[in-house]
ChimeraX commands (.cxc) that place a marker at each C-alpha (Angstrom):
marker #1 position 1.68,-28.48,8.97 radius 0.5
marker #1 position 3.17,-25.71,10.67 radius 0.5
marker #1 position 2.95,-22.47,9.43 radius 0.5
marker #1 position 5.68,-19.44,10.15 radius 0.5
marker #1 position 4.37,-16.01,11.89 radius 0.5
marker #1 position 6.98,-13.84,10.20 radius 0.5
marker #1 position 5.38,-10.84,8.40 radius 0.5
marker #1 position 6.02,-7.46,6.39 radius 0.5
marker #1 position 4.15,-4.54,7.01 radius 0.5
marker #1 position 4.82,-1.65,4.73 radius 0.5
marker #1 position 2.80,1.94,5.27 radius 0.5
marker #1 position 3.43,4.73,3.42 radius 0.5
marker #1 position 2.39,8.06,3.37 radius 0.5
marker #1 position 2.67,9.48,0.11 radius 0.5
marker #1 position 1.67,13.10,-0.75 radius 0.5
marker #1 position 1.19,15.66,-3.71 radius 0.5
marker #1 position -0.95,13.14,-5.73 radius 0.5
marker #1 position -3.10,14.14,-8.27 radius 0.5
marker #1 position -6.63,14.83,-7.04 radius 0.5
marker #1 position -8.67,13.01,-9.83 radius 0.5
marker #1 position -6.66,9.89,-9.17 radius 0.5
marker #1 position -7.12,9.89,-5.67 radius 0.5
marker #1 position -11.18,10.43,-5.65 radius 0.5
marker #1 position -11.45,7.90,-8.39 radius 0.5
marker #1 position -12.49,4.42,-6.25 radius 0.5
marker #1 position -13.16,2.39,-9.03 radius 0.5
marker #1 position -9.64,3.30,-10.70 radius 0.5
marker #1 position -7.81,3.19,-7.63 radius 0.5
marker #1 position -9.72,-0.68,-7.01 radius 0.5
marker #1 position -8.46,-1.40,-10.38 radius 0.5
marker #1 position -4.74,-0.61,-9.79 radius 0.5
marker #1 position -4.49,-1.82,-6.19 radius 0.5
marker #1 position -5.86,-5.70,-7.44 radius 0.5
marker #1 position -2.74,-5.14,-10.17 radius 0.5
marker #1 position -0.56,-4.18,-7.24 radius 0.5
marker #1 position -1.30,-7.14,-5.01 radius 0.5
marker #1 position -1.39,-9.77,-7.93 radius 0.5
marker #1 position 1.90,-8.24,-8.93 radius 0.5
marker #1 position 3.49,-9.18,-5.87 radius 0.5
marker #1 position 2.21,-13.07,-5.93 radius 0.5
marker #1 position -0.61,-12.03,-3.42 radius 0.5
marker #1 position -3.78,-14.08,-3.48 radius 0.5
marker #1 position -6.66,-11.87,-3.29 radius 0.5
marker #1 position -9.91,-12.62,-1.66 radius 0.5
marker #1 position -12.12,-9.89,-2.21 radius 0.5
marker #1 position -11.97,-6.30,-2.55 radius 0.5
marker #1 position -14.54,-3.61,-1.10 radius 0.5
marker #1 position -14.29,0.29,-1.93 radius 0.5
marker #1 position -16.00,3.63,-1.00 radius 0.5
marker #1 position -16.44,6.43,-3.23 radius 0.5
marker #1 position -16.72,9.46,-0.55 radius 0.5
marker #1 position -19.03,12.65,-0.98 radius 0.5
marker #1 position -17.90,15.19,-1.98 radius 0.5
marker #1 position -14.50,13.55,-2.20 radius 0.5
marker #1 position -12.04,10.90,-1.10 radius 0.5
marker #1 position -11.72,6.57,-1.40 radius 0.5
marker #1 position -11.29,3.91,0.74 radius 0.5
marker #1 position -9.81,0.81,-0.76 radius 0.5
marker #1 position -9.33,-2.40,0.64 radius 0.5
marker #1 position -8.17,-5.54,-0.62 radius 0.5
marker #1 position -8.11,-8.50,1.69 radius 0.5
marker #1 position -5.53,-11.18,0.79 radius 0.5
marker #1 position -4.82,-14.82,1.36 radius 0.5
marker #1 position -1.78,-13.46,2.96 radius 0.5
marker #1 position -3.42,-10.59,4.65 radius 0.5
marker #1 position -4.70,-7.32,3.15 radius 0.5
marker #1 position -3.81,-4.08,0.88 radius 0.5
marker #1 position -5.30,-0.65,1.46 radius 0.5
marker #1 position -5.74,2.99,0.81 radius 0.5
marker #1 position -7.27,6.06,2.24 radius 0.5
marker #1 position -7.16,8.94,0.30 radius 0.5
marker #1 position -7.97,12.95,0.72 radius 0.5
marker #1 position -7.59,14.41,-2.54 radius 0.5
marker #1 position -8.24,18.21,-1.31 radius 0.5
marker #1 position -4.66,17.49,-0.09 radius 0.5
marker #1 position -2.95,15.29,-2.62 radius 0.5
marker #1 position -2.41,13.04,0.15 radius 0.5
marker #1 position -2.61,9.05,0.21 radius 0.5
marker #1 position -2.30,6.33,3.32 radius 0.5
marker #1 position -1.67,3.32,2.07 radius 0.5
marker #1 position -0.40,-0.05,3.92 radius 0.5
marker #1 position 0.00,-3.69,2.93 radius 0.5
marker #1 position 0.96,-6.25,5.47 radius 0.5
marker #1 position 1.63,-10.15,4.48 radius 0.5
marker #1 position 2.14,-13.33,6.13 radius 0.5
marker #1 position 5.05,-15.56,5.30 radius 0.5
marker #1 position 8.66,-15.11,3.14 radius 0.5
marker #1 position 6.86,-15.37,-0.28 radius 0.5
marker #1 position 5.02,-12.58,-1.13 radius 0.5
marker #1 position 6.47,-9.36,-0.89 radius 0.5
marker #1 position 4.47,-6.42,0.16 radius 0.5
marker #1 position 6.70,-4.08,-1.13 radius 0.5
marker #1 position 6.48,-4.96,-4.45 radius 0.5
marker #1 position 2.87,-3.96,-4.44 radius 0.5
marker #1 position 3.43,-0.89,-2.73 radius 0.5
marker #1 position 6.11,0.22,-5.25 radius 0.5
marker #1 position 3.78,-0.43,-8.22 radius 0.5
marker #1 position 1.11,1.73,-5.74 radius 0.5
marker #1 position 3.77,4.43,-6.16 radius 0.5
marker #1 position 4.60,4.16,-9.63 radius 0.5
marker #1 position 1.03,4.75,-10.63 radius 0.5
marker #1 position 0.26,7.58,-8.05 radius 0.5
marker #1 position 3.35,9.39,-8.48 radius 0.5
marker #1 position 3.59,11.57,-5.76 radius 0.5
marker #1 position 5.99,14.51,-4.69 radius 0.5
marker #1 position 6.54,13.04,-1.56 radius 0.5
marker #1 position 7.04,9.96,0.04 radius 0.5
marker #1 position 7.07,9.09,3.84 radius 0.5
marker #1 position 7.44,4.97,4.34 radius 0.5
marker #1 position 8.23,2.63,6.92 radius 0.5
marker #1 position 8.48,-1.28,7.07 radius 0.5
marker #1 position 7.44,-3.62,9.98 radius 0.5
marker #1 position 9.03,-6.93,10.43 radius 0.5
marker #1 position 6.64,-8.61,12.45 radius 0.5
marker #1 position 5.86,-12.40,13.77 radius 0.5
marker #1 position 9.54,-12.95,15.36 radius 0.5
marker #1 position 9.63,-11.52,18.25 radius 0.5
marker #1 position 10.54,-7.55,19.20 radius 0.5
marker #1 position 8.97,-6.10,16.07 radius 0.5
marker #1 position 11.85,-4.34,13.75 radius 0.5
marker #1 position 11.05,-0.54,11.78 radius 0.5
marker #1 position 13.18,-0.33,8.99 radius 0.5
marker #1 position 13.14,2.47,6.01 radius 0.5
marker #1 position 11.93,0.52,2.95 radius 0.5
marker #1 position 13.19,0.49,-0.39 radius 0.5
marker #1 position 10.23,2.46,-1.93 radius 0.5
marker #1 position 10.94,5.20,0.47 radius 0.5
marker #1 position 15.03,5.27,-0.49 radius 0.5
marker #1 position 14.35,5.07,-4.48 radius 0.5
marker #1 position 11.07,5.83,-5.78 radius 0.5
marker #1 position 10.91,9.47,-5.33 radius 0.5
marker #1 position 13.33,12.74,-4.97 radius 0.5
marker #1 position 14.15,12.66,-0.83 radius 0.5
marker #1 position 11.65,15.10,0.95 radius 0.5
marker #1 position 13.66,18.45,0.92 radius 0.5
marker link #1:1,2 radius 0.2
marker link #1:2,3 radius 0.2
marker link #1:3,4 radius 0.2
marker link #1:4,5 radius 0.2
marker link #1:5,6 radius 0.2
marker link #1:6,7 radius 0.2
marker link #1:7,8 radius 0.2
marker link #1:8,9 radius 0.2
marker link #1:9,10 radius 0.2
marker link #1:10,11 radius 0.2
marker link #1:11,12 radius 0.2
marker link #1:12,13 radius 0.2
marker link #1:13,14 radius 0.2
marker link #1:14,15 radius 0.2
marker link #1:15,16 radius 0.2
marker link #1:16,17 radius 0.2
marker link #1:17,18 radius 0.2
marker link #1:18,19 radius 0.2
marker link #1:19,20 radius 0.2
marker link #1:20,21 radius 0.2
marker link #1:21,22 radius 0.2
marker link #1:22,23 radius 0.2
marker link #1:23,24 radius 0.2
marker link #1:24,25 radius 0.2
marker link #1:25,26 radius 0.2
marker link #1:26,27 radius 0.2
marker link #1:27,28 radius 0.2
marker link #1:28,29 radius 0.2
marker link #1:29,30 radius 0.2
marker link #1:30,31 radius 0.2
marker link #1:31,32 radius 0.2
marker link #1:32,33 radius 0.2
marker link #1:33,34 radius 0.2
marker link #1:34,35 radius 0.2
marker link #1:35,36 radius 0.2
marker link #1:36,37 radius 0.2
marker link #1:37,38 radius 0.2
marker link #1:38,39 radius 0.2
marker link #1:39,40 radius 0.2
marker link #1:40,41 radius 0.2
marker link #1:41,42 radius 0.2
marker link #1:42,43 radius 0.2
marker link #1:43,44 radius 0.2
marker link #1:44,45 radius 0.2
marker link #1:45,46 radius 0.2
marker link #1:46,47 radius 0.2
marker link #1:47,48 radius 0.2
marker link #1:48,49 radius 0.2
marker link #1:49,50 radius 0.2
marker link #1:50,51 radius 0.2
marker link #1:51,52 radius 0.2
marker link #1:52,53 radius 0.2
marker link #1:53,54 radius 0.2
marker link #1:54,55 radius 0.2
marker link #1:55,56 radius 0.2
marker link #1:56,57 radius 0.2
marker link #1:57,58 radius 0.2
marker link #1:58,59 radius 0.2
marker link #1:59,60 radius 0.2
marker link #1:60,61 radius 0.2
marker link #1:61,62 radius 0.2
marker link #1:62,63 radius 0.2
marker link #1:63,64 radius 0.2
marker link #1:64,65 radius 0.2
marker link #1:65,66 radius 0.2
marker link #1:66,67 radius 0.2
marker link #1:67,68 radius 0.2
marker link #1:68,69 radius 0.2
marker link #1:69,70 radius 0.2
marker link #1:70,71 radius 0.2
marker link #1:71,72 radius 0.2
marker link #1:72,73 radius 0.2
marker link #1:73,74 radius 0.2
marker link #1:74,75 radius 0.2
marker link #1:75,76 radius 0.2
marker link #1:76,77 radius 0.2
marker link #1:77,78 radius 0.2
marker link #1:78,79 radius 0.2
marker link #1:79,80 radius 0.2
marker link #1:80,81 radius 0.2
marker link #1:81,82 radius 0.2
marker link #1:82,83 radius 0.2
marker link #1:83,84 radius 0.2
marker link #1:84,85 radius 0.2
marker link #1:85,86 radius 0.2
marker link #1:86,87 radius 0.2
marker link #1:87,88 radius 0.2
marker link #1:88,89 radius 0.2
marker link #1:89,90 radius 0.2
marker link #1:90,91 radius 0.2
marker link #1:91,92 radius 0.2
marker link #1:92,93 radius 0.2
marker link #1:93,94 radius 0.2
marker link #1:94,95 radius 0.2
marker link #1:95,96 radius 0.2
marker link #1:96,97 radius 0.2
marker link #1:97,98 radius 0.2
marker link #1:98,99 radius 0.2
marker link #1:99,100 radius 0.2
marker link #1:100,101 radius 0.2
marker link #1:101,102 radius 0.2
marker link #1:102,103 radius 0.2
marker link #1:103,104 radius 0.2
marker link #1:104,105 radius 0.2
marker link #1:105,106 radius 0.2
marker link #1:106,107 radius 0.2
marker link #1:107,108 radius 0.2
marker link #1:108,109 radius 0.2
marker link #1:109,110 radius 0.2
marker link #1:110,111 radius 0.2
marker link #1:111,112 radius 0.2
marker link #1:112,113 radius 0.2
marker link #1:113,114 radius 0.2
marker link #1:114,115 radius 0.2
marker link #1:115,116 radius 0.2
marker link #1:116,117 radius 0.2
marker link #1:117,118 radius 0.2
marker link #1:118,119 radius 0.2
marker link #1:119,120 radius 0.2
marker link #1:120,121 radius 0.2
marker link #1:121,122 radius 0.2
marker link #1:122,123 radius 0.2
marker link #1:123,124 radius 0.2
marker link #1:124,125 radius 0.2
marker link #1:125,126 radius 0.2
marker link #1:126,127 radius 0.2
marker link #1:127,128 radius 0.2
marker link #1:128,129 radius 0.2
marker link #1:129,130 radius 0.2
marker link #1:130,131 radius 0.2
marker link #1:131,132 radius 0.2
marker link #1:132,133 radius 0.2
marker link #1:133,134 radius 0.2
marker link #1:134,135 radius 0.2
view
């Protein structure tokens, strides 16, 4: 069997985020599992870090690849990133339900299309629709 190389990489940068959701590992471990099995992802195994005095690290490897987040809740800001193998699951369906629950004030994305040769940066949907633009 011969298996495709094309893949999605969505990062966004996402800021004015509440600060007790962002230094809230467990929570945030909770809602990124959600995220990747709402976008078909198969996930592997999850590890997370609480930070002292604040901040999370979340990631969540998938069968497809992986799903993470870095947080600094002093500054309301969020990095997160999910890249996937293949045409069937859709990374940024599981960033957009990422965005949903952190609703931030700003939003700062970009989408890889990788595997096919000269890799292609596009402006993805989660950037265009689920926030006000960036004044």
């Amino acid at each position: 069997m011969e298996y495709s190389t094309f893949g999605r990489h969505v990062a966004i940068d996402t800021w004015g985020v509440d600060f007790e959701l962002l230094n809230n590992a467990e929570l945030l471990q909770h809602h990124m599992v959600e995220a990747a099995e709402a976008c078909g992802a198969t996930v592997l195994s999850v590890q997370s870090k609480q930070f002292d005095p604040q901040g999370a690290t979340v990631l969540v490897l998938l069968s497809e690849s992986h799903l993470s987040i870095h947080t600094y809740p002093e500054r309301g800001f969020a990095a997160l990133d999910c890249y996937t193998c293949g045409d069937t699951v859709d990374p940024e369906i599981a960033i957009e339900y990422l965005v949903k629950i952190l609703n931030p004030e700003k939003v700062y994305a970009r989408k890889i299309i990788r595997g096919v040769g000269e890799m292609e940066v596009v402006v993805p949907n989660v950037a265009k629709e689920a926030v006000p633009a960036a004044k």
